[in-house]
N, C-alpha and C positions, 0 to 999 in steps of 0.2 A: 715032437716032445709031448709027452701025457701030461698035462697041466699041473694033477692032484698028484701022480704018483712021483713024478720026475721034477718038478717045484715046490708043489704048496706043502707036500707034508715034511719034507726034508728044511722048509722054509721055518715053518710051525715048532722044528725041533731045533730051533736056532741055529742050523748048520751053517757055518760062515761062507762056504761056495755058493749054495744056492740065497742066500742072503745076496752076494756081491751078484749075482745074475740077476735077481727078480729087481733090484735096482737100475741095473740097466736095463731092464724092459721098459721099464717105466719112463726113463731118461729119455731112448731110441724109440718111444712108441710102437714098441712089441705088438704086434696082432692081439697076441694072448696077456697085455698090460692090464686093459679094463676088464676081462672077465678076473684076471687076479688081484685086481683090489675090489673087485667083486664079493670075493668069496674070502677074504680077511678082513673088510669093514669090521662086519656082526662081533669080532672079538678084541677091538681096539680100546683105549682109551686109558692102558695099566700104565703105563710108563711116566717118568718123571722128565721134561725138556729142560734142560738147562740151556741161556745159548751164553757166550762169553766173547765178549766184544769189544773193540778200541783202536787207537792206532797202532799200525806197525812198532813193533819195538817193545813192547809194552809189558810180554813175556807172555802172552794169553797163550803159547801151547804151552809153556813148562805147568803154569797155573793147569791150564785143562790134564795134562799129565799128574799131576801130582791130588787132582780131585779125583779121578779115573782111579788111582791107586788105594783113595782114603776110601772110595766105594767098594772096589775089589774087595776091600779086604774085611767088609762090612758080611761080603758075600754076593755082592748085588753085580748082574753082569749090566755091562757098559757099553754102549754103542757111541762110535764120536763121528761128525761129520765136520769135517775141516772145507770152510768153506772160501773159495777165491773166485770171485767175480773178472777180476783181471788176466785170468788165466784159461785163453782158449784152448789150449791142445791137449791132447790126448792122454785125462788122466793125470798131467801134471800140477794138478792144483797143489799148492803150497808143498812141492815136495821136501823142502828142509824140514818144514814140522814134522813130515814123516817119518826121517832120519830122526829126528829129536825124539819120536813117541817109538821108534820100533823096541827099546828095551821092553812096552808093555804088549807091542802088536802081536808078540807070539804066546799071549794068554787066550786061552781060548773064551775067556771069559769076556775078551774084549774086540769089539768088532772097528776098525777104524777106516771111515771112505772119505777120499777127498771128492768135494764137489767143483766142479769148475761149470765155467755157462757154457764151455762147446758145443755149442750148440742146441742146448735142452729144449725139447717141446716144452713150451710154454712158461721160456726162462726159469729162474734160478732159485726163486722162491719156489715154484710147483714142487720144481727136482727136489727143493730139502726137502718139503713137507711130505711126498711121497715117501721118501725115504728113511725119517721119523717115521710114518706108519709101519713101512714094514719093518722095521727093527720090533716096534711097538707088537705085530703079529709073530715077530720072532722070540718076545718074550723078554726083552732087555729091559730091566730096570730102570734105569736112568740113560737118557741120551743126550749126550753135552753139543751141543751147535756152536762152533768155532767160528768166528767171522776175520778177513786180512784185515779190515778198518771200518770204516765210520760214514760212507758214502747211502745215495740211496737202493742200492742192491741188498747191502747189510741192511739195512732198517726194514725191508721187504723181509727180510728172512729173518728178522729177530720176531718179525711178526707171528713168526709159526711157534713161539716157543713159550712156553709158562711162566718162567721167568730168567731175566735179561740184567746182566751183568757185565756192568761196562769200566771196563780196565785202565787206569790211567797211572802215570809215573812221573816220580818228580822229573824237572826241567822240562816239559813238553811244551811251557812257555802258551804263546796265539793257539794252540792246537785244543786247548782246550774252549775255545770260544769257538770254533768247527764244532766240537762235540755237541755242544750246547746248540746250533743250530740245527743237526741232524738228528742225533739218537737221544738227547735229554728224556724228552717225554716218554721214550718207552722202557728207559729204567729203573730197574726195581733196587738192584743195590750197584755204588761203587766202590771198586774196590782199587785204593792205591796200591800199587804192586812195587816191589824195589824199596820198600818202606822204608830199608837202611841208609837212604842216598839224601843226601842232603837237599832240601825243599820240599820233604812230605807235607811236612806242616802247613808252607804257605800251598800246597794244591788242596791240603783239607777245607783249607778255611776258602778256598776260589770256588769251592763245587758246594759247600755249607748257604756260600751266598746267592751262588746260582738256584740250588734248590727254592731258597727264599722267594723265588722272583717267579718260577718257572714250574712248580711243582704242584699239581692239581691237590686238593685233597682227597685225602685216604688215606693209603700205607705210603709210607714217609721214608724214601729211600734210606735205609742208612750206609755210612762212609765207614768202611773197612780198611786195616793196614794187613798188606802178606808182602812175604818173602820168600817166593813160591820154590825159588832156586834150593832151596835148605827146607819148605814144608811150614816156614812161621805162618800161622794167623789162618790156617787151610779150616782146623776142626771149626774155631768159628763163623770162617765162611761158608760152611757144610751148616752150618746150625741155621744161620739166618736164611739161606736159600729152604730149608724146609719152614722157618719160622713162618716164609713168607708164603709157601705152597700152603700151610696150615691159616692165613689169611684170606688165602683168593678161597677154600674151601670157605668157609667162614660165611664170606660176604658175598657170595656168588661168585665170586670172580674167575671159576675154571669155566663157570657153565657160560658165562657171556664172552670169555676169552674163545672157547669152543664154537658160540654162534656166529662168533664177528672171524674167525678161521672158515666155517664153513660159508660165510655170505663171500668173502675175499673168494676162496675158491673155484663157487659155484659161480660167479658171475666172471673170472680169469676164464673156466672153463667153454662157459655160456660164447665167448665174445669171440675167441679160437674159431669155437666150432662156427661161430657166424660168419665170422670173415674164412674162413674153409670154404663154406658152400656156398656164396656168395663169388668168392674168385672162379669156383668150378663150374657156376652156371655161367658167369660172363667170359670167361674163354681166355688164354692169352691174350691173344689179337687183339680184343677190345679192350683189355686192361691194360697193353703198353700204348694204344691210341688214347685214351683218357691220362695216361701218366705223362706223356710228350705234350697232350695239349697242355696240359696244366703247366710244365716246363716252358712251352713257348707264350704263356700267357694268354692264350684263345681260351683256358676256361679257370674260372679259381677251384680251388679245389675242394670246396663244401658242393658246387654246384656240380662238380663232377661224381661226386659219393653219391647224392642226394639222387641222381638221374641214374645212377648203376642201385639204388635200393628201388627207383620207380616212384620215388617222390615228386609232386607238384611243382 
């Protein structure tokens, strides 16, 4: 395949097959992966990350669905990555969302990939962030990042995104004290979903008080009510997520969100490639002889790294 003629430029013009391939290059580590984010770096950075995150149940594809449309029809095209850490085979990361979102999947305006870990070079966080770029070199306006829940797979991958939007619904009861020790810190707003169910109220006033405890200064999450099923409280939730893009512009906050992505990055990449050529100069044979001793307790396992890098 010709790189420029047969990916990158049918890439550049948004076409959604060659989108869905140049992502799996990057997934499978393609030969021709790092010369193509080579050559789309220089024109990155237009796009809008939304990610949308919580636990199971919670509605976060109808919500993602029904943001995806309030954009559509803005004009702005959409790229959505539905992301499932629990889901190793082939492709089938969160296939009911899928089912749920195909009314929008046949716009062309709208790209949607499920992300699953299957394997990905360099886990699951790299796979989103790659695949936010190229959407990002495909020209999508806004790209919404889906998470199944609240673990730290999700917290890795909300990392990639500008602003984090964490989903909760009355009666979720203990599950909101899990939230609060996983993903609290890296949300920008919460939005209770299901708003019509009886206990909105007391989860406002539980996450009101969480903030109080837990929330750095700055921008001050604020507590949303939608009803994503019917479209309630979407335009204000579309208003605060830009409120808050117009904040991190403000106050630095794209351009240090952007350094602290490329440090994660570069040093994920850095440690790959060290533990690659480090396995390829010591050989099998020597690496299952150092892994059995460490098993039979003949050597602890700092001493055994330390003696395979030629340490003292």
């Amino acid at each position: 395949m010709s790189l420029t003629a047969d990916l990158l430029e049918p890439l550049r013009r948004g076409e959604h097959r060659a989108l869905g391939r140049a992502i799996s290059w990057m997934e499978n580590g393609h030969a021709g992966a790092r010369d193509l984010m080579a050559r789309v770096w220089p024109h990155l950075g237009g796009a809008v990350v939304v990610g949308i995150t919580g636990s199971p149940g919670a509605g976060k594809s109808t919500l993602t669905d029904q943001l995806a449309r309030t954009l559509r029809a803005e004009g702005q095209k959409v790229g959505i990555l539905a992301v499932d850490p629990t889901s190793p085979f082939s492709g089938g990361a969160i296939l009911g969302d899928r089912i749920r979102m195909q009314r929008i999947a046949a716009d062309p305006g709208i790209f949607i990939r499920s992300m699953a870990t299957r394997g990905a070079l360099g886990g699951l966080a790299r796979a989103t962030q790659d695949a936010i770029d190229l959407l990002d070199a495909a020209g999508f306006d806004t790209v919404i990042v889906e998470t199944v829940g609240v673990g730290q797979d999700e917290v890795d991958v909300v990392a990639c995104v500008q602003t984090c939007c964490v989903v909760l619904v009355p009666g979720m009861g203990d599950e909101i004290q899990a939230i609060k020790a996983g993903i609290m810190e890296v949300a920008d707003l919460f939005v209770i979903n299901k708003a019509d169910r009886d206990g909105a109220d007391q989860v406002e006033r539980e996450v009101e008080a969480m903030k109080s405890l837990a929330m750095p200064e700055g921008w001050d999450p604020p507590v949303l009510r939608t009803v994503a099923q019917v479209g309630t409280g979407l335009p204000e939730l579309l208003a605060r997520i830009r409120e808050h893009g117009r904040w991190l512009r403000s106050h630095g906050g794209l351009a240090h969100k952007a350094r602290e992505r490329a440090r994660l990055r570069f040093e994920s990449l850095l440690a790959e490639a060290a533990v690659r050529r480090v396995k390829a100069q010591a050989g099998p044979e020597r690496l299952d002889s150092l892994i059995q001793g460490i098993a039979d307790h003949l050597v602890d396992p700092y001493t055994a790294v330390g003696g395979l890098l030629g340490e003292a």
